[in-house]
C-alpha positions in Angstrom: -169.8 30.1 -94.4 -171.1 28.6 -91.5 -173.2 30.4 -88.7 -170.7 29.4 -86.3 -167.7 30.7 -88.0 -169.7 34.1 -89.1 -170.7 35.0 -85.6 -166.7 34.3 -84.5 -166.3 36.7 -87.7 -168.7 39.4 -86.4 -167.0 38.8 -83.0 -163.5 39.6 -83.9 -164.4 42.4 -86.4 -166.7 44.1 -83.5 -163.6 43.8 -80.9 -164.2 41.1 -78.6 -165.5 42.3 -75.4 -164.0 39.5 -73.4 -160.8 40.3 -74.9 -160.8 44.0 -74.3 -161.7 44.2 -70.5 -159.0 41.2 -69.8 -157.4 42.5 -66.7 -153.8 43.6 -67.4 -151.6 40.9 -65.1 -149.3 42.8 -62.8 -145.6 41.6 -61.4 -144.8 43.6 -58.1 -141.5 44.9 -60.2 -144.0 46.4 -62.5 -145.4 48.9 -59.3 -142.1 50.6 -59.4 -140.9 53.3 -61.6 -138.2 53.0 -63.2 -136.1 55.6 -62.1 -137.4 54.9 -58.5 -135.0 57.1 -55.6 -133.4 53.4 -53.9 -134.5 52.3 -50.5 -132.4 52.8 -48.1 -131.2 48.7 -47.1 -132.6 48.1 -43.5 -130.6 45.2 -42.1 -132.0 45.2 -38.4 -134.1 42.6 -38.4 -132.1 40.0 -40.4 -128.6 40.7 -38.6 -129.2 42.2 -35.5 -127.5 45.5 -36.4 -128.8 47.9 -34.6 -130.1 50.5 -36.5 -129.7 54.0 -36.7 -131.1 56.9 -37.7 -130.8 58.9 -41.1 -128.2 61.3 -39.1 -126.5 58.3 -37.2 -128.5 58.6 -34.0 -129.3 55.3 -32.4 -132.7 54.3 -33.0 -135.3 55.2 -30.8 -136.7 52.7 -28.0 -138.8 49.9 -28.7 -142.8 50.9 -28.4 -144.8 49.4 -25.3 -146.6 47.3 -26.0 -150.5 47.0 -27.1 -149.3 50.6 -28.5 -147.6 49.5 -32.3 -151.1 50.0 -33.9 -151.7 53.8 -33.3 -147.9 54.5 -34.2 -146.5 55.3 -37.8 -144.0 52.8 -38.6 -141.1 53.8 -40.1 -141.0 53.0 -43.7 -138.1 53.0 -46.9 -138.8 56.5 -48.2 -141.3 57.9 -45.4 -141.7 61.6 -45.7 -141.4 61.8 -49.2 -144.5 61.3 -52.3 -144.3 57.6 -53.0 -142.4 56.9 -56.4 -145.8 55.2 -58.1 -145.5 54.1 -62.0 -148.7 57.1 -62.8 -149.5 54.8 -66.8 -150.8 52.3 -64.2 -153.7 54.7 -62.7 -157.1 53.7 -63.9 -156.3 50.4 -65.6 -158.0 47.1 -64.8 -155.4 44.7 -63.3 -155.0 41.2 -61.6 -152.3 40.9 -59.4 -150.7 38.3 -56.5 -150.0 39.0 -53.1 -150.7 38.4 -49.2 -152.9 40.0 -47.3 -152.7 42.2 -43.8 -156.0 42.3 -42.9 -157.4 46.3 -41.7 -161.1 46.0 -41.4 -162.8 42.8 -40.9 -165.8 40.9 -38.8 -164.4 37.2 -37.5 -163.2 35.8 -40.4 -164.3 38.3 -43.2 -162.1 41.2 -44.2 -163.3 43.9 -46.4 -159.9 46.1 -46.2 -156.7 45.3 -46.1 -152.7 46.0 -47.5 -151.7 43.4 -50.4 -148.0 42.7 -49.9 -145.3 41.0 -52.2 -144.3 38.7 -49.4 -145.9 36.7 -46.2 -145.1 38.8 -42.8 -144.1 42.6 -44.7 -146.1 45.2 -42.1 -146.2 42.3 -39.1 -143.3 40.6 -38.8 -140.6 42.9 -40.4 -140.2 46.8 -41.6 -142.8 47.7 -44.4 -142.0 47.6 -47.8 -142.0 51.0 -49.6 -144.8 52.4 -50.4 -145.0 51.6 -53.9 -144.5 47.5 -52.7 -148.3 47.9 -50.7 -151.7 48.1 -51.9 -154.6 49.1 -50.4 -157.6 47.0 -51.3 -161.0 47.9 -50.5 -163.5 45.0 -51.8 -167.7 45.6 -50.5 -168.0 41.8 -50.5 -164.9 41.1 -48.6 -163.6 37.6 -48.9 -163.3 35.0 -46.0 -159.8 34.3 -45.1 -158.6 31.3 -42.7 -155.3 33.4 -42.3 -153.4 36.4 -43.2 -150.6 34.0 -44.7 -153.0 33.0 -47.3 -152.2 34.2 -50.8 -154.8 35.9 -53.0 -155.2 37.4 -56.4 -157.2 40.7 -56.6 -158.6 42.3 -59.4 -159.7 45.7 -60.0 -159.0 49.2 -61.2 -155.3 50.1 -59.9 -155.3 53.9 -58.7 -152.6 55.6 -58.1 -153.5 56.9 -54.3 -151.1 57.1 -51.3 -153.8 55.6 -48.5 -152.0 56.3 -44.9 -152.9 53.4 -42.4 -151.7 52.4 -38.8 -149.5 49.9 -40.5 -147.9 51.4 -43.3 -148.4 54.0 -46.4 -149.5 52.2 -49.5 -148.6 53.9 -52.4 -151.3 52.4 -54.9 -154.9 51.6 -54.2 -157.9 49.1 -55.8 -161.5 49.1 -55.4 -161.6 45.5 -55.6 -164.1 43.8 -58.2 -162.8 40.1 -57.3 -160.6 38.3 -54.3 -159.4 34.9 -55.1 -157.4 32.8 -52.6 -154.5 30.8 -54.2 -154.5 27.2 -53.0 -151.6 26.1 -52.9 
């Protein structure tokens, strides 16, 4: 036997390290349980429905504006514990998303809400809680704009985190921040 192919023995006897701590890749349909309570379907913004309350009342007025920020947004399943897959907390995972920028300086942002989709939080109704993630990364990463996609990785917890924008039902201390060139 060759020193070559006994180290790659040794290696694959002793477990690999790089094979162990591979992060675990995530799918956004993975984040939800799966006997998750259904979202109630918000229309609005696609049809021009107006919407109405859970009891039928209209909806209330528009806010004023400059004033969205400091206002909780109403989300699919507000007011209840967000309906998180719990096997997922404390594993090391990768997964794909957008981001909505929280905390940054210029062009650097060290927190921010990973989203399945470009706009969810500005341009239309959150997603539910278990569809957002809150990403806290001490490096931060340098974004030209919040329609770039990324790929974090990091250990997933399973922590509601309330912001001005929306609830996020999971949460990552991020190790690494990618942007996805498209």
């Amino acid at each position: 036997m060759t020193f070559a192919a006994g180290l790659a023995a040794l290696f694959l006897v002793c477990g690999g390290a790089g094979a162990a701590d591979a992060p675990l890749a995530l799918k956004w349909a993975q984040l939800v349980p799966a006997k998750a309570p259904a979202a109630p379907s918000s229309r609005t913004f696609f049809s021009g429905v107006p919407s109405k309350s859970d009891n039928g009342e209209p909806a209330p007025p528009p806010l004023p504006e400059g004033k969205f920020m400091s206002m909780k947004r109403r989300q699919p399943g507000a007011g209840t514990p967000p309906a998180v897959v719990a096997e997922l907390n404390g594993k090391n995972v990768q997964i794909g998303g957008y981001v909505v920028p929280l905390d940054f300086e210029a062009t650097s942002i060290k927190e921010f809400l990973l989203v399945p989709f470009v706009g969810a939080c500005i341009h239309v109704p959150p997603p539910p809680a278990n569809q957002i993630i809150y990403v806290k990364s001490a490096r931060g990463i340098e974004i030209s704009g919040s329609f770039d996609p990324v790929k974090v990785t990091g250990t997933l917890k399973t922590e509601t985190a309330f912001t001005g924008l929306a609830d996020a039902g999971y949460s990552i201390e991020a190790d690494e921040i990618e942007r996805i060139t498209p």
